[in-house]
C-alpha positions as CSV (number, residue, x, y, z in Angstrom):
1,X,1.7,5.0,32.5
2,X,3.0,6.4,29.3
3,X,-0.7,6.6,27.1
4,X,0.2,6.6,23.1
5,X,-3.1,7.3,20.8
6,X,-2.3,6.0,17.4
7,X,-4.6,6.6,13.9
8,X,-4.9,4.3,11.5
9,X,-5.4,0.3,11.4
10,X,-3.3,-0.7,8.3
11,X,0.3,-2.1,8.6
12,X,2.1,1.2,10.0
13,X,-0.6,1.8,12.4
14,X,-1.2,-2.6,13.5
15,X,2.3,-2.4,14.0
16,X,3.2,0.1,15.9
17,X,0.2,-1.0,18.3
18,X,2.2,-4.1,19.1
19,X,5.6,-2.5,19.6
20,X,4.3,-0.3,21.5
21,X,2.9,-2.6,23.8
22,X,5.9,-4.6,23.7
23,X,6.8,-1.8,25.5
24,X,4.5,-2.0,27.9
25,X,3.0,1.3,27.3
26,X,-0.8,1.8,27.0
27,X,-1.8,1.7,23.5
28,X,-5.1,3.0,21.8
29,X,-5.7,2.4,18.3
30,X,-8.5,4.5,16.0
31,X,-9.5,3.0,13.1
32,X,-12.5,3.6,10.4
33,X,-12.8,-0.2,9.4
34,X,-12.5,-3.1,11.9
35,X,-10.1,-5.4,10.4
36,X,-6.5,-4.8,9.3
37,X,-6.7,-6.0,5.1
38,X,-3.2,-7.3,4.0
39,X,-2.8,-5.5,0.5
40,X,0.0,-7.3,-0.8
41,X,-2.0,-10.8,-0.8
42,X,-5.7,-9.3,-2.2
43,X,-4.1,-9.8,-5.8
44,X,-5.2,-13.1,-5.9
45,X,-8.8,-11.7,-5.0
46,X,-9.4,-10.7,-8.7
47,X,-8.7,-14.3,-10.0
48,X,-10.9,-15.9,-7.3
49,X,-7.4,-17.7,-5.3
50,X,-8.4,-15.9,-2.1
51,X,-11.2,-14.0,-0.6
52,X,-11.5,-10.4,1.4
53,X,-12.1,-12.8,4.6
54,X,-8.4,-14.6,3.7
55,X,-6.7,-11.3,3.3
56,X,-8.0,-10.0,6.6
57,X,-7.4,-10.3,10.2
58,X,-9.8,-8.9,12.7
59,X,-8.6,-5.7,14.8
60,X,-10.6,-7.2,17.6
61,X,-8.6,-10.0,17.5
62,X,-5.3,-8.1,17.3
63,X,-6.4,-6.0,19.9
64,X,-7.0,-8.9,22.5
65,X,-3.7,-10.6,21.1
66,X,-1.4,-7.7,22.1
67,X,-3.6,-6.2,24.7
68,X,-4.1,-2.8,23.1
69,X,-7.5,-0.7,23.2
70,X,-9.3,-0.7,20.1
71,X,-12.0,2.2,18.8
72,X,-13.8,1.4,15.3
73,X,-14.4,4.9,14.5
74,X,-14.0,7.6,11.8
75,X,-11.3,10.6,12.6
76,X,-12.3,13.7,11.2
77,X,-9.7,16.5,12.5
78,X,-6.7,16.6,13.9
79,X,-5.0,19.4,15.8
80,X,-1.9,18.6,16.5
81,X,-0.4,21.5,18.5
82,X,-2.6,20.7,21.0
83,X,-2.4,17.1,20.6
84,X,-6.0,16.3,20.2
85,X,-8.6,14.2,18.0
86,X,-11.8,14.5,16.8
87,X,-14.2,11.0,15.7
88,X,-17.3,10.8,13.8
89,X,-19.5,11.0,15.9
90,X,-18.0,14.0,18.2
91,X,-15.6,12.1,20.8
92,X,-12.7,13.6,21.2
93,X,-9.7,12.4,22.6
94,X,-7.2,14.6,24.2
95,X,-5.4,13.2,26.8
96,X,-2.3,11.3,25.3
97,X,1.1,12.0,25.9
98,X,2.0,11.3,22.1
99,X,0.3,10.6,19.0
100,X,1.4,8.4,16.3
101,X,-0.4,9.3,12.7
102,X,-0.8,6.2,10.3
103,X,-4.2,7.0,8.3
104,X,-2.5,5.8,4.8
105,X,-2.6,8.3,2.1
106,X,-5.6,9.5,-0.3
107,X,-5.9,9.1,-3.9
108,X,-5.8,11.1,-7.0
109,X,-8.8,11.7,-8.7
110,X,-8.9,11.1,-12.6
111,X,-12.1,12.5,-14.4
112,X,-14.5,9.7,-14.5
113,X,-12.7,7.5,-12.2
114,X,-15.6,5.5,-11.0
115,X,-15.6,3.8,-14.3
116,X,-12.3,1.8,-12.9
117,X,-11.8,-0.6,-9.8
118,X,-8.2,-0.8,-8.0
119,X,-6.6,-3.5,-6.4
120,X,-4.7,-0.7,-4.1
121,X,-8.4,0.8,-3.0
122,X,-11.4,-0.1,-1.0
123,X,-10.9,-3.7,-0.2
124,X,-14.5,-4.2,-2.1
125,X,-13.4,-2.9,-5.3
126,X,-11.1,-6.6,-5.2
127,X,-14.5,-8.7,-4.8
128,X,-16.0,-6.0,-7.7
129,X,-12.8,-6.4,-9.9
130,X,-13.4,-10.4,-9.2
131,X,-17.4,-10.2,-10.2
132,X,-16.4,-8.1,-13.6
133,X,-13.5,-10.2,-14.8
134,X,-15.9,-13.8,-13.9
135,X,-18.4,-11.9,-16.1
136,X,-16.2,-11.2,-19.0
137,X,-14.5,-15.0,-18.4
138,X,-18.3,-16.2,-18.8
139,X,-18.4,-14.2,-22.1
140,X,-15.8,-15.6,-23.3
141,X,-13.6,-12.5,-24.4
142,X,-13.2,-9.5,-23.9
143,X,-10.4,-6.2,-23.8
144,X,-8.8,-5.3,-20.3
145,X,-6.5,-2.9,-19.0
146,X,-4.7,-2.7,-16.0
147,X,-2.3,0.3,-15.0
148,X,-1.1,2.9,-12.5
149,X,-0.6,6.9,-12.0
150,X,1.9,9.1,-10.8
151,X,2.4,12.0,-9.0
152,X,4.6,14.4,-10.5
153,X,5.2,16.0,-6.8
154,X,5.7,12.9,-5.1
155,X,7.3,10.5,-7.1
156,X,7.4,8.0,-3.9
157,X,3.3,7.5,-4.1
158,X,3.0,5.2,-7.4
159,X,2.1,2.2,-6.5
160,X,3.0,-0.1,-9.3
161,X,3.8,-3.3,-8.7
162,X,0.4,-4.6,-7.6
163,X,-0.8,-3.4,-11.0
164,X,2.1,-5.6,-12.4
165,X,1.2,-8.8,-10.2
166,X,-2.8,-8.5,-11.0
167,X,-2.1,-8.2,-14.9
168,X,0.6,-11.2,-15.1
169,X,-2.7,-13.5,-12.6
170,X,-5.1,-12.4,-15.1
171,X,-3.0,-13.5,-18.3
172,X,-1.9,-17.0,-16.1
173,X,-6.0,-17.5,-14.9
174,X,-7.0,-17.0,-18.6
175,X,-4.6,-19.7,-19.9
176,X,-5.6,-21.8,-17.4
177,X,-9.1,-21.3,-18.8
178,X,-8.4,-22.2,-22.0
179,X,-9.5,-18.9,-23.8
180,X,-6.5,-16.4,-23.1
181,X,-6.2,-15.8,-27.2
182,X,-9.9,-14.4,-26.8
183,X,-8.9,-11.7,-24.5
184,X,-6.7,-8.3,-25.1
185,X,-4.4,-7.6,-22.3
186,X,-3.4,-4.2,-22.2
187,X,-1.0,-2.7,-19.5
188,X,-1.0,1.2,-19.2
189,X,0.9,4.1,-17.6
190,X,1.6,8.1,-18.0
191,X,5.3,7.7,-17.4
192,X,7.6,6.6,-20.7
193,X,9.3,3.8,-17.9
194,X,7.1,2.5,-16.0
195,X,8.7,0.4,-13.0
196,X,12.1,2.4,-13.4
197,X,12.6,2.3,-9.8
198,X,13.4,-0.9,-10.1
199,X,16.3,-0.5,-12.3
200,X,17.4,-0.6,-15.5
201,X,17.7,-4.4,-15.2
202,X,14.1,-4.9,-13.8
203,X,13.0,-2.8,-16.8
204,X,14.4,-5.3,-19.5
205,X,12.9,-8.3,-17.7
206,X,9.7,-6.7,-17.7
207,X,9.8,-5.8,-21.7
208,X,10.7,-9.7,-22.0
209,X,7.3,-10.9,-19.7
210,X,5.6,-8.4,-21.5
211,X,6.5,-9.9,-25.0
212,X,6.2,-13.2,-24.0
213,X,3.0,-13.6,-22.4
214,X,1.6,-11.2,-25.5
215,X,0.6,-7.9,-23.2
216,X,0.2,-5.1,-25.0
217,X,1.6,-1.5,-23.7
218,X,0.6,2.1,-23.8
219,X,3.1,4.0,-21.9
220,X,4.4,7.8,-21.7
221,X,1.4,9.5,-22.6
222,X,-0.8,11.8,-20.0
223,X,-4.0,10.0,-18.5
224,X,-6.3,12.5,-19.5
225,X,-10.2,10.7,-18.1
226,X,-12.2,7.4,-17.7
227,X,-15.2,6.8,-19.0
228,X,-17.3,3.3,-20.1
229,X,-15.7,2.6,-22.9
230,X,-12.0,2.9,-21.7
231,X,-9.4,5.0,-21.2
232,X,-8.3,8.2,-22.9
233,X,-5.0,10.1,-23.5
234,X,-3.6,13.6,-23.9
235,X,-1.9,12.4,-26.9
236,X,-5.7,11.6,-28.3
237,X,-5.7,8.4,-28.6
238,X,-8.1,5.8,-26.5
239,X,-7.3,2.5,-25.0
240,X,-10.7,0.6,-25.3
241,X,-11.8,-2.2,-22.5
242,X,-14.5,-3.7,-20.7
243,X,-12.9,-3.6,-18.0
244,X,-10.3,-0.9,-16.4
245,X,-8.0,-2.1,-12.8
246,X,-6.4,1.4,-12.1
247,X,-4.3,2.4,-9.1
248,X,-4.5,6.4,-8.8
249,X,-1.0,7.6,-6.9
250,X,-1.2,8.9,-3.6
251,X,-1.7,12.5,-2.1
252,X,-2.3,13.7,1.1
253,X,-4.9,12.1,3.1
254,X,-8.0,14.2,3.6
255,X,-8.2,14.4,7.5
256,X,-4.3,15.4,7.1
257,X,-4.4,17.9,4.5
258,X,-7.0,19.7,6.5
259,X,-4.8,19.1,9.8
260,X,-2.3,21.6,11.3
261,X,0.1,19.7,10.7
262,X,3.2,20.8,8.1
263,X,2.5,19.2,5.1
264,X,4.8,18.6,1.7
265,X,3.5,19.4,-1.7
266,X,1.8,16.4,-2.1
267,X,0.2,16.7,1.1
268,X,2.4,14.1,3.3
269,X,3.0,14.9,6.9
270,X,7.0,16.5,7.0
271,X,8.6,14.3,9.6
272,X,12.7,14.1,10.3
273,X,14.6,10.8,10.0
274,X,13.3,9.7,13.3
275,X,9.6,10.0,12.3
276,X,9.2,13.1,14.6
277,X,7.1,16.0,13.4
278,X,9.0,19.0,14.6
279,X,8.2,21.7,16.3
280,X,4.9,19.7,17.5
281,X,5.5,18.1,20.8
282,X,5.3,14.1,20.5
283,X,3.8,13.8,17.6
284,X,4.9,11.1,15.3
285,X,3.7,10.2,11.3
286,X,4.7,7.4,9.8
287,X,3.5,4.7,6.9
288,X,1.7,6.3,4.0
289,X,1.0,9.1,6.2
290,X,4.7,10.5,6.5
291,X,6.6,12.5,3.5
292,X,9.4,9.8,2.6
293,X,12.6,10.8,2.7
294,X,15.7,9.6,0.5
295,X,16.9,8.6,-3.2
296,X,14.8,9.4,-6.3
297,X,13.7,5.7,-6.4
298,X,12.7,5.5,-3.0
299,X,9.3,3.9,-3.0
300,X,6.2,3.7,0.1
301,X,6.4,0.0,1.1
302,X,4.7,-1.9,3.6
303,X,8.1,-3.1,5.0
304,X,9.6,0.6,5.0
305,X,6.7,1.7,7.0
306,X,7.0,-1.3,9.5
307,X,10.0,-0.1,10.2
308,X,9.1,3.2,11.0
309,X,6.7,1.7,13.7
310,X,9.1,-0.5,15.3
311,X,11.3,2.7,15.5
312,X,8.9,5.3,16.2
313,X,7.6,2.5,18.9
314,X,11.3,2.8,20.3
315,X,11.6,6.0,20.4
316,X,8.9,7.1,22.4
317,X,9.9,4.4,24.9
318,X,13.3,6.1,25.3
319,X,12.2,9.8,24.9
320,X,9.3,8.8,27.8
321,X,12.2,7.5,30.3
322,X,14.5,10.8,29.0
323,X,16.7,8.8,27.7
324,X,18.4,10.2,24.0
325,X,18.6,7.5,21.9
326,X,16.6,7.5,18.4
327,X,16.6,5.0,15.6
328,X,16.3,6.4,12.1
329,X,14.1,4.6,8.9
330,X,17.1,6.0,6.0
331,X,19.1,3.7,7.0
332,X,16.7,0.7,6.0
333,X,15.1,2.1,2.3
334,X,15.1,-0.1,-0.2
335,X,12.4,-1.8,-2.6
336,X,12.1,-5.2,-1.7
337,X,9.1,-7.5,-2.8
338,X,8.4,-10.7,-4.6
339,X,6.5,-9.8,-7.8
340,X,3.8,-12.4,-8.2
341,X,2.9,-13.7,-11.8
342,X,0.4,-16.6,-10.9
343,X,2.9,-19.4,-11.6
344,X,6.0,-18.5,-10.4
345,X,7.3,-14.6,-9.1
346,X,10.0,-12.3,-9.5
347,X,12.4,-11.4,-6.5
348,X,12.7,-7.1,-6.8
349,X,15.6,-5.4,-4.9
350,X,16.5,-1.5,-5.0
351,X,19.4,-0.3,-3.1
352,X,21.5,2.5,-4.0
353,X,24.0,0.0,-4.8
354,X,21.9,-1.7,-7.7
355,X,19.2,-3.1,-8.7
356,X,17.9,-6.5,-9.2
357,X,15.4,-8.3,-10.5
358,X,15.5,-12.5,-10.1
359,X,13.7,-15.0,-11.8
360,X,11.3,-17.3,-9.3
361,X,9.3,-19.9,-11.2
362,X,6.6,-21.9,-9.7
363,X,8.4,-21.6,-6.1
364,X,8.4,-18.0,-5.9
365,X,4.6,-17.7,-6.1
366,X,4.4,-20.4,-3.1
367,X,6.8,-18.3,-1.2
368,X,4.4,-15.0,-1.7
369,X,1.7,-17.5,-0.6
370,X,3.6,-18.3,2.6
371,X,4.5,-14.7,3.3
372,X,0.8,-13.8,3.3
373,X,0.3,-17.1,6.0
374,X,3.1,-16.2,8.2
375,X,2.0,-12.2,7.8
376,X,-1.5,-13.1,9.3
377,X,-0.2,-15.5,11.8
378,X,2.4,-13.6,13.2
379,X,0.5,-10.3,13.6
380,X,-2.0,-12.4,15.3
381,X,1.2,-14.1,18.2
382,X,0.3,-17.5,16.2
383,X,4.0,-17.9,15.4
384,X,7.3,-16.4,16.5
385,X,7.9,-13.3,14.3
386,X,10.8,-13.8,12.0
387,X,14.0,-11.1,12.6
388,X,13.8,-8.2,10.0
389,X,10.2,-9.7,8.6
């Protein structure tokens, strides 16, 4: 039988697990943490709607669901010529016909970046960011800002809208409270438009929930370090707060950038359109992982790099049996989510057609809430998965 190793436990590596053994084809999966943590839905961790358990589905669980093998372990070098993995504590496995990479991406480092907490990080810092803003709530007032990075050689990496969705729950949970006129809300970012990929349309609609919920903005000046008192900025100015959510752009993972693999300038694994690493034999990188390719807007998504599983998942199948028939990602980029605010959400497109960026009060956050339901349930063979979802 056709034996498929694949690294990494989030939502590139969980799903092509299950594809994979849709297939029928015997499925390992390596992970460093044994639960697969749904990202999307831990914005409501901050404002105390959810927990880390309620965003989290156990990969022991997964595993038995879908019958694939399951090692909680640590990789720490990959040599992909000759298709073989090291672990933490020395195991190495070498006797796969193919390998699937899906270890996510790493993080920038700002000076004195441990004097912030992202939403898009550890799962703990959510529980931390929920600790820090109850204190502040107990207080009474306070100043926070929330913002993202970039990467100036991967432009795909920024991760922005979860910055967006935990800013808007704040300013909602602090009305709710009763005190949000004792509180400063400031939203921050290097770039001059922040959230362009969304198009010019989203952009204008942001400015408006900006303006009407009384966020303030410092945009289009270099982050230049962290430290207790706030944030500072290459133009010399500093944005002062008790309490800083920042999401640092992706690079290269670690384990990745010190692989053999061939590697773009921000560290991403070079794959074609079919997820293939060439000129390595059956290796595949997808997710995070894998150097997107496609428009200037095009964005890493968790949908986009579910669909490189279900392909690459198909494509080994076929290449396994000889058979030459590929499926390519390309033809499915697009930004697609549903911008939570805490009482409604925003439906975001991105094609290269246009952009658009629709108005979804009160139902629209119920709809993000039943997306997270139907994400757990599904992965866990609860629920018929829905076509294209």
């Amino acid at each position: 039988m056709t034996k498929v190793l694949v690294l990494g436990g989030g939502f590139a590596g969980v799903e092509a697990a299950i594809y994979l053994r849709k297939q029928e084809i015997d499925v390992t999966l390596v992970s460093d943490r044994d639960y697969f943590y749904i990202y999307p839905t831990s914005i409501w961790i901050p404002t105390g709607e959810v927990t880390r358990e309620d965003v989290s589905v156990p990969l022991d669980k997964l595993a038995f669901a879908h019958g694939f093998k399951l090692i909680i372990e640590s990789v720490t070098l990959i040599e992909a010529k000759n298709r073989k993995v090291t672990l933490e504590s020395g195991r190495i496995l070498d006797n796969y016909d193919y390998i699937v990479i899906a270890l996510g991406q790493g993080k920038i480092k700002h000076e004195g970046i441990e004097h912030t907490l992202s939403i898009c990080g550890k799962p703990e810092e959510a529980t931390a960011l929920y600790k820090q803003l109850d204190d502040l709530v107990l207080s009474g007032k306070g100043k926070i800002a929330m913002g993202f990075g970039g990467n100036p050689k991967d432009g795909s990496a920024v991760r922005g809208g979860p910055a967006f969705e935990v800013l808007f729950n704040v300013d909602n949970y602090l009305k709710k409270k009763g005190i949000r006129d004792n509180f400063e809300l400031t939203f921050f970012a290097p770039m001059a438009k922040p959230g362009q990929k969304m198009g010019e349309k989203a952009l204008v609609m942001m400015d408006k929930m900006f303006k009407m919920t009384n966020i303030n903005k410092k945009v289009g000046s270099k982050i230049t370090s962290f430290d207790e008192e706030g944030v500072n900025f290459e133009d010399g100015t500093k944005l002062e707060s008790d309490l800083v959510m920042f999401i640092s752009a992706g690079k290269g993972h670690p384990i990745i950038e010190s692989s053999d693999l061939p590697l773009s300038d921000a560290g991403f694994v070079v794959t074609n359109e079919y997820n293939e690493v060439e000129g390595f034999e059956n290796i595949y990188a997808i997710g995070d992982s894998s150097a997107l390719m496609g428009p200037d807007w095009k964005a890493k998504q968790g949908h986009v790099a579910e669909v490189m599983a279900k392909n690459v998942a198909y494509n080994i199948f076929q290449h396994a049996q000889n058979i030459c028939s590929k499926k390519s990602y390309t033809d499915h980029l697009n930004i697609l989510c549903v911008m939570d605010t805490g009482n409604g959400a925003a439906f975001v497109y991105r094609d290269d057609k246009s952009g658009k960026m629709i108005p979804l009060p009160i139902i629209g956050h119920w709809m993000k809430k039943g997306w997270g339901w139907y994400c757990k349930n599904s992965k866990l063979g609860k629920i018929p998965r829905i076509p294209g979802m």
